[in-house]
C-alpha positions as CSV (number, residue, x, y, z in Angstrom):
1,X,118.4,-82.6,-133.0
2,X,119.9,-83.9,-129.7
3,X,122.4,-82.7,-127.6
4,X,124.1,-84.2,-124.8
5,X,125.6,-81.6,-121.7
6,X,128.2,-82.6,-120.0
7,X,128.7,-80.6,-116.9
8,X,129.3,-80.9,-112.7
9,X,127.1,-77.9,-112.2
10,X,123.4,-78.6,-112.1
11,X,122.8,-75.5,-112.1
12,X,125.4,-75.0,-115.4
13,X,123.4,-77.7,-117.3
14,X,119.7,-76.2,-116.5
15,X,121.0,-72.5,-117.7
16,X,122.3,-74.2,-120.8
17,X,119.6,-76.5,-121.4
18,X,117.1,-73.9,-121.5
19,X,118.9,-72.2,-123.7
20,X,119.5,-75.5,-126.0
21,X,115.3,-76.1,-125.5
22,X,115.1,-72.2,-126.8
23,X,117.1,-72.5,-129.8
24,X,114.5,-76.0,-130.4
25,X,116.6,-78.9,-129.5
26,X,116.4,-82.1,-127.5
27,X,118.8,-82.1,-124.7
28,X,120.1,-84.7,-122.5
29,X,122.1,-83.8,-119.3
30,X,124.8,-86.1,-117.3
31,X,126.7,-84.6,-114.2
32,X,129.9,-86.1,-114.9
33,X,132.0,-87.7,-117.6
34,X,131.8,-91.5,-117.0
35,X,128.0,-91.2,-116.8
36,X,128.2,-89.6,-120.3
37,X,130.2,-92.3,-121.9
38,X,127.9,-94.8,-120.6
39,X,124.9,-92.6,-121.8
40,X,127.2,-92.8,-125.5
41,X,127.4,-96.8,-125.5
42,X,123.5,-97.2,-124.6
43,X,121.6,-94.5,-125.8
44,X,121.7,-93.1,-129.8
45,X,124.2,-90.8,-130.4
46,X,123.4,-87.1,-130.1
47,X,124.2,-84.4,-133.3
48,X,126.5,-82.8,-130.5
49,X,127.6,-82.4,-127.0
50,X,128.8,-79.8,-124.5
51,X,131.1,-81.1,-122.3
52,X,132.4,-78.9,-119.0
53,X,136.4,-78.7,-118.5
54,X,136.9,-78.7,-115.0
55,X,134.7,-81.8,-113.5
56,X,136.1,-84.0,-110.9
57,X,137.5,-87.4,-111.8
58,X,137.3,-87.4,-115.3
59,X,137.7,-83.7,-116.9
60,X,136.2,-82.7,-120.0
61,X,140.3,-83.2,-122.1
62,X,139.8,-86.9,-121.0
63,X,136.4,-87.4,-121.6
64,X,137.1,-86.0,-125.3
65,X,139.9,-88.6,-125.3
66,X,137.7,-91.5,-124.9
67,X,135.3,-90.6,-126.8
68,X,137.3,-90.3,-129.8
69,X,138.7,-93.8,-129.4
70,X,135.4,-95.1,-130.3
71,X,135.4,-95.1,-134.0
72,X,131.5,-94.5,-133.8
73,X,132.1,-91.0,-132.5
74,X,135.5,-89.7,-134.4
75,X,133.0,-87.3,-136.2
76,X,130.8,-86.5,-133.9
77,X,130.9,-82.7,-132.8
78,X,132.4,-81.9,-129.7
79,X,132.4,-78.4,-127.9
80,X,134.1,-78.0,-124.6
81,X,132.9,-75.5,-122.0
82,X,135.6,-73.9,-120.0
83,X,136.3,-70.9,-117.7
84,X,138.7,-68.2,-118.1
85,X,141.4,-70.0,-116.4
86,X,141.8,-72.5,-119.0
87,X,142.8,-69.4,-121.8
88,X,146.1,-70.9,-122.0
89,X,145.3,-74.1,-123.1
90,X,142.4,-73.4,-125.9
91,X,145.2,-75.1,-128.4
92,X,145.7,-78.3,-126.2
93,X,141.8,-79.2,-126.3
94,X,141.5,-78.9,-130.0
95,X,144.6,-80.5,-130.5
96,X,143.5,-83.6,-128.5
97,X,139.7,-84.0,-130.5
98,X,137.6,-80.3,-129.3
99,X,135.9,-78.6,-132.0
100,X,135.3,-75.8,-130.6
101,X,135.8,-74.2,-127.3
102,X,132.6,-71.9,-125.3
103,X,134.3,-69.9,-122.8
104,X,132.3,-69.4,-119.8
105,X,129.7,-67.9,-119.0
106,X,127.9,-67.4,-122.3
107,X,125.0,-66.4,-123.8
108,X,122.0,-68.4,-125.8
109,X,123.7,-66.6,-129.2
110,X,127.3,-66.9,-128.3
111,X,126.2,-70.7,-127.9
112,X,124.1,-71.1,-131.1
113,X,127.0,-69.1,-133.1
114,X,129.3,-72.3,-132.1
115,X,126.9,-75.0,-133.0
116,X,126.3,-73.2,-136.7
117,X,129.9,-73.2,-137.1
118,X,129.7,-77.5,-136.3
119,X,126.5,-77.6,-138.8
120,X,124.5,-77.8,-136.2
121,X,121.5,-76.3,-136.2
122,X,117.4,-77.2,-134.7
123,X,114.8,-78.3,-137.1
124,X,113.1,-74.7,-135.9
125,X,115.3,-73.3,-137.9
């Protein structure tokens, strides 16, 4: 099982790819959201991706957006990382394609609670 992070933050997407590696999946890390959709187009698409809120040119609500224009990836499980100041607008990100919402910063159970609730789940398990 693969997962994709999505995050401005290198240090964000080294804390949660250790954690991802812990719980026994692949992981594949971009630092912003156009690099991710090109990594979608090229590469095979992952069983799920983390993608950060608040990243410069393309945030995580638009990157969500394009992704779910492809019909390849209307299904494909989307969890959007976001800091407190975004409490207000949990409903707008699932509204627009989210499946869930990981409100920052978490822990490596907090995190593998909200891929079991997508089905997602390592082969170590």
């Amino acid at each position: 099982m693969q997962i994709l992070i999505v995050d401005k933050s290198r240090a964000q997407r080294n804390a949660t790819s250790h954690f991802l590696q812990d719980l026994g999946f692949k992981v594949q890390e971009t630092a912003d959201g156009t690099e991710a959709l090109r990594y979608l187009k090229t590469a095979e698409t992952p069983d799920g991706v983390l993608v950060d809120w608040d990243m410069p040119g393309m945030n995580g609500l638009q990157f969500i957006q394009q992704v779910r224009q492809n019909p390849k990836h209307t299904e494909l499980p989307i969890i959007l990382m976001a800091d407190d100041k975004f409490n207000d607008r949990v409903a707008e990100a699932l509204k627009i394609g989210a499946d869930e919402v990981l409100m920052k910063p978490f822990t490596k159970e907090v995190l593998a609670t909200k891929l079991e609730l997508l089905g997602i789940e390592s082969a170590d398990d």
